[in-house]
N, CA and C of each residue as an Amber inpcrd file, in Angstrom:
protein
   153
  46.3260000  54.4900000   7.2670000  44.9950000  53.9860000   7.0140000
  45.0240000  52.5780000   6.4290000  46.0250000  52.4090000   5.7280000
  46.4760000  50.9800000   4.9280000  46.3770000  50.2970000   6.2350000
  46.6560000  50.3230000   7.1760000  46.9080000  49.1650000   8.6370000
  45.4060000  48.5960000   9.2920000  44.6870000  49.9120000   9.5920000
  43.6670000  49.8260000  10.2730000  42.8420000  48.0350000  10.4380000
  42.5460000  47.6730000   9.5130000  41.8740000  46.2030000   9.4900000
  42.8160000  45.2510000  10.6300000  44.3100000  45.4000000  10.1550000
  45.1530000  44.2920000  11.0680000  45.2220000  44.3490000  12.5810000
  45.0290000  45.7330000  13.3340000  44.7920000  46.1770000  14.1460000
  43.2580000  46.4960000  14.5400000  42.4730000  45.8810000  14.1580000
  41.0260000  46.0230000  14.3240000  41.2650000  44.2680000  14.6570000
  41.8300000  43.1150000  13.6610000  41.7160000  41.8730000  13.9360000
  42.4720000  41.5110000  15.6420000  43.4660000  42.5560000  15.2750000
  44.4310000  41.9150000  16.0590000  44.1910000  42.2450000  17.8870000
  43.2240000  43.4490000  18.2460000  42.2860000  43.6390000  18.8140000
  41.4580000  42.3800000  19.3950000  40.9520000  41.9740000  18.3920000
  39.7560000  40.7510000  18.0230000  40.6020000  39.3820000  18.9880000
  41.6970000  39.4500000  18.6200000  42.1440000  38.2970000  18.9360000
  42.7530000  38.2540000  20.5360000  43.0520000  39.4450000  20.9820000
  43.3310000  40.0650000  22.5360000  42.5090000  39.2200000  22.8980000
  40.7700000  39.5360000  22.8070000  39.9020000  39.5290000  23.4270000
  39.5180000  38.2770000  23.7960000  39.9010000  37.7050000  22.2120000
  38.9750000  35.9380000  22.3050000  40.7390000  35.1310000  23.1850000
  41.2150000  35.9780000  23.1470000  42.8090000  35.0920000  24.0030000
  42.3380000  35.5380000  25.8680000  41.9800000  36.4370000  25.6630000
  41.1500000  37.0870000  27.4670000  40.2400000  35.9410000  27.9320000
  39.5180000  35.9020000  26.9440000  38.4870000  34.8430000  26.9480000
  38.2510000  33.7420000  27.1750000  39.4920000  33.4850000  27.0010000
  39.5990000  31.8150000  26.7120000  40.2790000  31.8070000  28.0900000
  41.5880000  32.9100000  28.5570000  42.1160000  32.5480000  29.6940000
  40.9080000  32.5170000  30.7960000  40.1760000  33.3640000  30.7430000
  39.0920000  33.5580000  31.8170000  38.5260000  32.1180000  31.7310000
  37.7800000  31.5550000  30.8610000  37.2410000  30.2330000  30.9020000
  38.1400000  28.9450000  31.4610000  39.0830000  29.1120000  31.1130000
  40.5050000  28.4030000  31.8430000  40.4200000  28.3270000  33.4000000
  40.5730000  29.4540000  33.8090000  40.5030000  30.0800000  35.2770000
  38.9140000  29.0240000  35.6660000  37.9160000  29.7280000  35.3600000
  36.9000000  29.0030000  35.4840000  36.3520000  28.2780000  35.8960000
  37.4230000  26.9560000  35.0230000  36.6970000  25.6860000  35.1530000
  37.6180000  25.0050000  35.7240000  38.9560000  25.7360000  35.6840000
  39.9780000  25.3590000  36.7290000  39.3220000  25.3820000  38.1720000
  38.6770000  26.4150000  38.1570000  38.4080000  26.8470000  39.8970000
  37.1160000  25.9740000  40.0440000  36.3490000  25.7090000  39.0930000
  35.3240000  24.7480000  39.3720000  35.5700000  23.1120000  39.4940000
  36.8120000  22.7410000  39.2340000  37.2990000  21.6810000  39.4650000
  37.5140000  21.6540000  40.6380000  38.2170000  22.3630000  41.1890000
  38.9380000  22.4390000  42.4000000  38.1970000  22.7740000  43.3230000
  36.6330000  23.3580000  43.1700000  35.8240000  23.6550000  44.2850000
  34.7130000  23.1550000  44.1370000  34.5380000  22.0700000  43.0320000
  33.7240000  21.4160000  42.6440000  32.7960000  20.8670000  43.6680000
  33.8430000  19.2780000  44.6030000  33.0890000  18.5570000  45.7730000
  32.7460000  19.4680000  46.6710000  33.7830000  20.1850000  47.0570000
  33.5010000  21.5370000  48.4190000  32.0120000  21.9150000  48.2600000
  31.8080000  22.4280000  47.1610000  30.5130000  23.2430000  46.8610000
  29.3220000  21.8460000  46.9320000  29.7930000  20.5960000  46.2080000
  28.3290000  19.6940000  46.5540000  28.5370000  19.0430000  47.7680000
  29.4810000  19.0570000  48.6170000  29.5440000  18.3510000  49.9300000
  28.3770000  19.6490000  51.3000000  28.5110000  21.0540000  50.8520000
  27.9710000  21.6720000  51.3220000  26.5530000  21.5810000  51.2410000
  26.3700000  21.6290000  50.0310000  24.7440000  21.6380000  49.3280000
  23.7300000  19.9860000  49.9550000  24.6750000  18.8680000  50.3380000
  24.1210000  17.8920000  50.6380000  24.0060000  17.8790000  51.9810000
  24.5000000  18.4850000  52.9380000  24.5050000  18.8170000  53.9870000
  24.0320000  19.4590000  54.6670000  23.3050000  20.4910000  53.8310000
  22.3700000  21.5490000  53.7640000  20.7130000  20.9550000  52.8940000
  20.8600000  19.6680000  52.5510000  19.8160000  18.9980000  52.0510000
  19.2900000  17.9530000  52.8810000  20.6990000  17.9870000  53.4000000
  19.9660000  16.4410000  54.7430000  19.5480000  17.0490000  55.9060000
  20.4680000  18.3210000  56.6060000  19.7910000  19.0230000  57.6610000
  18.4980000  19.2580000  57.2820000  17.6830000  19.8680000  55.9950000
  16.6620000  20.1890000  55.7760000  15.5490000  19.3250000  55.6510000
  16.3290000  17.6940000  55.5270000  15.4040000  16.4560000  55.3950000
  14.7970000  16.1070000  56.6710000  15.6990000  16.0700000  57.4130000
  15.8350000  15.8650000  59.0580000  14.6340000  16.8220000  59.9210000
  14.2060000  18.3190000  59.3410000  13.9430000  18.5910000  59.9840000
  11.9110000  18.4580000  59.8800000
């Protein structure tokens, strides 16, 4: 029972380390698909201008 708190933190800290990798991933993948995604969207803005 003496432990419980360090293993309640240490829990705590899994999560915000999950967390952070996920946000990593993220904005990694939003870098990298960044133009892709606005080269589409403008292309799909000018066909729609055009018509």
């Amino acid at each position: 029972m003496l432990f419980a708190p360090k293993e309640k933190g240490q829990g705590l800290v899994e999560y915000a380390l999950i967390l952070v990798f996920v946000a990593i991933v993220v904005i990694a993948a939003l870098m990298i698909l960044g133009p892709v995604i606005g080269n589409v969207f403008s292309t799909i803005n000018d066909s729609l201008t055009n018509v």
